[in-house]
C-alpha positions in Angstrom: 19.6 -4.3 -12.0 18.2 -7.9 -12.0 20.8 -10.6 -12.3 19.9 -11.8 -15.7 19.5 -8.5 -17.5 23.1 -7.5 -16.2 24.4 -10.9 -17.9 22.1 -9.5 -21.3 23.4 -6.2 -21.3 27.1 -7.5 -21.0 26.8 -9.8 -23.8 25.4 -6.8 -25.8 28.5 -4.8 -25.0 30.7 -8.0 -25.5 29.5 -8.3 -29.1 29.4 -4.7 -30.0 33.0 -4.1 -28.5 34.6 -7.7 -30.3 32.4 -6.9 -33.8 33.6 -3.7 -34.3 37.0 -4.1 -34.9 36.7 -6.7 -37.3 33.6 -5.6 -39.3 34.5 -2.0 -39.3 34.1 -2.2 -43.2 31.1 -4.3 -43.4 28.6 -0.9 -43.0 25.7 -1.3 -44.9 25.2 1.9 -47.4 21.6 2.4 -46.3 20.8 4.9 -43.7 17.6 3.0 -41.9 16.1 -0.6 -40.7 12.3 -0.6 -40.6 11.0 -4.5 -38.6 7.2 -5.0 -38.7 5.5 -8.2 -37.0 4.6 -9.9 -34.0 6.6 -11.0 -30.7 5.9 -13.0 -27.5 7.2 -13.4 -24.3 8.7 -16.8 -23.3 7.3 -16.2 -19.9 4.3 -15.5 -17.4 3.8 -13.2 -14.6 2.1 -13.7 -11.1 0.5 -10.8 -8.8 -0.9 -11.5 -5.7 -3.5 -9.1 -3.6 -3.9 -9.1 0.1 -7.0 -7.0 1.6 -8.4 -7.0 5.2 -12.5 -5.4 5.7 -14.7 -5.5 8.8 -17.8 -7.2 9.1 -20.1 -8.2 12.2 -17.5 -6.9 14.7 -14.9 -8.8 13.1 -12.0 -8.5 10.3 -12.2 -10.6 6.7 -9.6 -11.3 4.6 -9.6 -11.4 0.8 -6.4 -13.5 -0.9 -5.7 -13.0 -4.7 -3.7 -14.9 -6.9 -3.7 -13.3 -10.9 -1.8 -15.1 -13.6 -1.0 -13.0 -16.6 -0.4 -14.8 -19.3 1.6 -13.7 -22.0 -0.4 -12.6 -25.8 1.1 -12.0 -29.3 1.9 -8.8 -29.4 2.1 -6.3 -32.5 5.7 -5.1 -33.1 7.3 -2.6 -34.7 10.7 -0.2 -34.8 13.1 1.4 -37.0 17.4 2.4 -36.6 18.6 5.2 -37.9 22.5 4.7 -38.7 24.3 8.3 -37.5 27.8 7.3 -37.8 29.5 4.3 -39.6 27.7 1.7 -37.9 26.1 3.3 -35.0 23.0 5.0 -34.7 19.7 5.0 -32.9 16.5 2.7 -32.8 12.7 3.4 -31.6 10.9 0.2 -31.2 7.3 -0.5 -29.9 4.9 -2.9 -28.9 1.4 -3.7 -27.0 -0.5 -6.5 -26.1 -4.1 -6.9 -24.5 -6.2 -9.9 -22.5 -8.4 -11.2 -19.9 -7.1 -13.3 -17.4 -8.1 -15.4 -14.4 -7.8 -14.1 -11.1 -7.7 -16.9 -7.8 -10.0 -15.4 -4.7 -9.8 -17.2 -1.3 -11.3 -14.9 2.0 -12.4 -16.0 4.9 -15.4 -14.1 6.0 -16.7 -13.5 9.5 -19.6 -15.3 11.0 -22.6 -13.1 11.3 -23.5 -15.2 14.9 -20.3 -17.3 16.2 -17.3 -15.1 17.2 -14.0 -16.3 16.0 -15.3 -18.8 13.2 -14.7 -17.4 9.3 -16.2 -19.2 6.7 -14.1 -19.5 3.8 -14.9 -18.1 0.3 -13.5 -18.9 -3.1 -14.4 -17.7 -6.3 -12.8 -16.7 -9.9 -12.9 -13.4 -11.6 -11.9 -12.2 -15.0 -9.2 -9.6 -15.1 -8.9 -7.4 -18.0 -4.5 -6.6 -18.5 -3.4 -3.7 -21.4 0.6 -3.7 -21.4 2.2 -1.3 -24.0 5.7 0.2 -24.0 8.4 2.2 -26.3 11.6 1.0 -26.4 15.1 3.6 -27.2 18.2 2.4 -28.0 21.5 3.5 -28.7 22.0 0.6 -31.7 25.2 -0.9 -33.8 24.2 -1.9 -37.3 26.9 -4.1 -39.4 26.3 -6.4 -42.5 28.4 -9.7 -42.1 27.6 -10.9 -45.6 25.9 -9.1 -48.1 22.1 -9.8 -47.6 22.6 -10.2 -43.8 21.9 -7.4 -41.1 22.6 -7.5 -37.4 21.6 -5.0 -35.0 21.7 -4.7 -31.6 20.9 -2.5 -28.9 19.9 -1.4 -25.7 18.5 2.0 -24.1 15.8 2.9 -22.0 11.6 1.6 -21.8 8.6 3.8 -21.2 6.3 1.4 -20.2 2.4 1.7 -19.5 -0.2 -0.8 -17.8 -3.7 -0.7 -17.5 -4.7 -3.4 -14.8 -7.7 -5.0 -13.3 -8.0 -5.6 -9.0 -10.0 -7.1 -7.4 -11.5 -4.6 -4.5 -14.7 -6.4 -2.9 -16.8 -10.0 -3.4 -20.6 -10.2 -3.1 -21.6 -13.6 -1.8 -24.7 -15.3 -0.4 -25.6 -17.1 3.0 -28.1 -18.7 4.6 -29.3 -19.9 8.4 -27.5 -20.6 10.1 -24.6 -19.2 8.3 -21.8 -21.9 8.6 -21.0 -21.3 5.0 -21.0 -18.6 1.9 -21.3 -19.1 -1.7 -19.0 -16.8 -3.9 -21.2 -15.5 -6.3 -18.7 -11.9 -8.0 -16.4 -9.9 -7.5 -15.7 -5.7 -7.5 -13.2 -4.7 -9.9 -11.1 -1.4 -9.9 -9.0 -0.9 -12.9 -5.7 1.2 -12.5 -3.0 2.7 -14.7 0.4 3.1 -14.2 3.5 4.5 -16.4 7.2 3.7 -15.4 10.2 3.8 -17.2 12.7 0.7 -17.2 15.1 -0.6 -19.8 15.6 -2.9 -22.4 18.6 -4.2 -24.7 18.1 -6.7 -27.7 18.9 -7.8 -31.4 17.6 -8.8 -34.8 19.2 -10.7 -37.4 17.6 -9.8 -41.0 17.8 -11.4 -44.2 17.1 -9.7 -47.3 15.1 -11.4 -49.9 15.3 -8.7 -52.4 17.8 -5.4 -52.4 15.8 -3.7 -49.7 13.0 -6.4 -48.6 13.7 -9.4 -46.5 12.8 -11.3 -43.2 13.9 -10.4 -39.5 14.5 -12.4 -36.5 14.2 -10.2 -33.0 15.1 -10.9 -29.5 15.0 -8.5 -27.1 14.4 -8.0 -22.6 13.0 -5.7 -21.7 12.0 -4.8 -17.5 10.1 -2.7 -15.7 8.3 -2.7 -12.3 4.2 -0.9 -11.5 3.5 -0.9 -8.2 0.1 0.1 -6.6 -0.1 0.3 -3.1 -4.3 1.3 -2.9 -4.6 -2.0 -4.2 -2.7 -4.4 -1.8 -1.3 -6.0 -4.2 2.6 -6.9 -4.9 3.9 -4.9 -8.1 3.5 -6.1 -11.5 6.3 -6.7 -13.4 6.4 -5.6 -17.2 8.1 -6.8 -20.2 10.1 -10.0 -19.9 12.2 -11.6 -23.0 10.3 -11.6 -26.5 10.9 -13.3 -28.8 10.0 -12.1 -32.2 9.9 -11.8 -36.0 8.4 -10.2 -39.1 8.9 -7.7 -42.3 13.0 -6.2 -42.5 12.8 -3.1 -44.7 16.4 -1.2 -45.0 16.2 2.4 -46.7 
């Protein structure tokens, strides 16, 4: 488990195990939290690609470098209270968008042995990222129109990707030089499972309607080996807010 998520998870259990005790009778009477709205990640996440191909006797190399930035995503989840103040949570969220992937190759001279020309070019990437989040979740009210929940539990987590796979590119005599002019894509999906742990603070406006603040990491790892490229990470920390509903 990645440094920073252990630190996360042990703040979780820090506040859950120094809470109870003291708000033991501070169990709000509803049995269920609904939170509807939109997160985003605070970060970014690089990929890189490394393919090798043969041409004129000779082998080509094809570099990428693909910047995913992070969208607004659509989020939603719900806690079910089971026992005094424990209970469970469902959460989930997707996001969608085009980003820019870096080519560099060097291609093989059709004439001169031992001299590549090099390419580079851009291509538009198309990245779908959607997971759903379980928790095992502690629900206490430290004043009366507050709610804070936390949580952590395990991620299924699914990626639809764009790679690049090939670049078509023109020349002419005598070939000291190539012009990028596309590149092939090859769009793959993937489904892992990783983990998550997170909060919200809501604050009711009304009886059972109010506004909800929502951190929460979440982490997991695609890899795809046809591809030659290093695996994509998912999730990262989101930040978040929206609707608080309590039932």
């Amino acid at each position: 488990m990645p440094l920073r998520s252990r630190h996360l998870f042990l703040a979780i259990a820090f506040a859950i195990a120094s809470s109870a005790p003291t708000l033991a009778q501070a169990v709000p009477q509803e049995r269920a939290a609904v939170m509807i709205g939109v997160s985003q990640q605070t970060t970014s996440t690089t990929f890189t690609q490394s393919i090798s191909f043969e041409a004129y006797a000779e082998t080509g190399t094809l570099n990428t470098s693909t910047l995913i930035a992070q969208h607004p995503r659509f989020d939603a989840g719900a806690v079910v209270r089971v026992w005094r103040g424990f209970g469970v949570g469902i959460a989930g969220n997707a996001m969608s968008g085009t980003d820019t992937a870096q080519i560099d190759g060097q291609i093989p001279h059709p004439i001169n042995a031992n001299q590549p020309r090099p390419l580079s070019g851009t291509a538009d990437v198309f990245h779908h990222e959607r997971a759903v989040h379980l928790q095992a979740a502690y629900w206490v009210q430290p004043a009366p129109r507050v709610d804070v929940i936390v949580g952590a539990g395990p991620s299924f987590m699914e990626v639809e990707q764009d790679f690049v796979s090939d670049v078509s590119y023109t020349q002419t005599f005598p070939y000291d030089s190539v012009t990028f002019q596309s590149a092939t894509l090859t769009r793959e999906q993937k489904s892992v499972i990783g983990f998550n742990a997170g909060g919200q603070v809501g604050v009711r406006l009304m009886s059972h309607v109010g506004v909800a603040g929502v951190v929460r990491y979440s982490h997991g790892t695609a890899s795809f080996p046809d591809t030659g490229a290093t695996s994509v990470k998912l999730g990262g920390l989101e930040l978040g807010g929206g609707l608080h509903l309590t039932f």
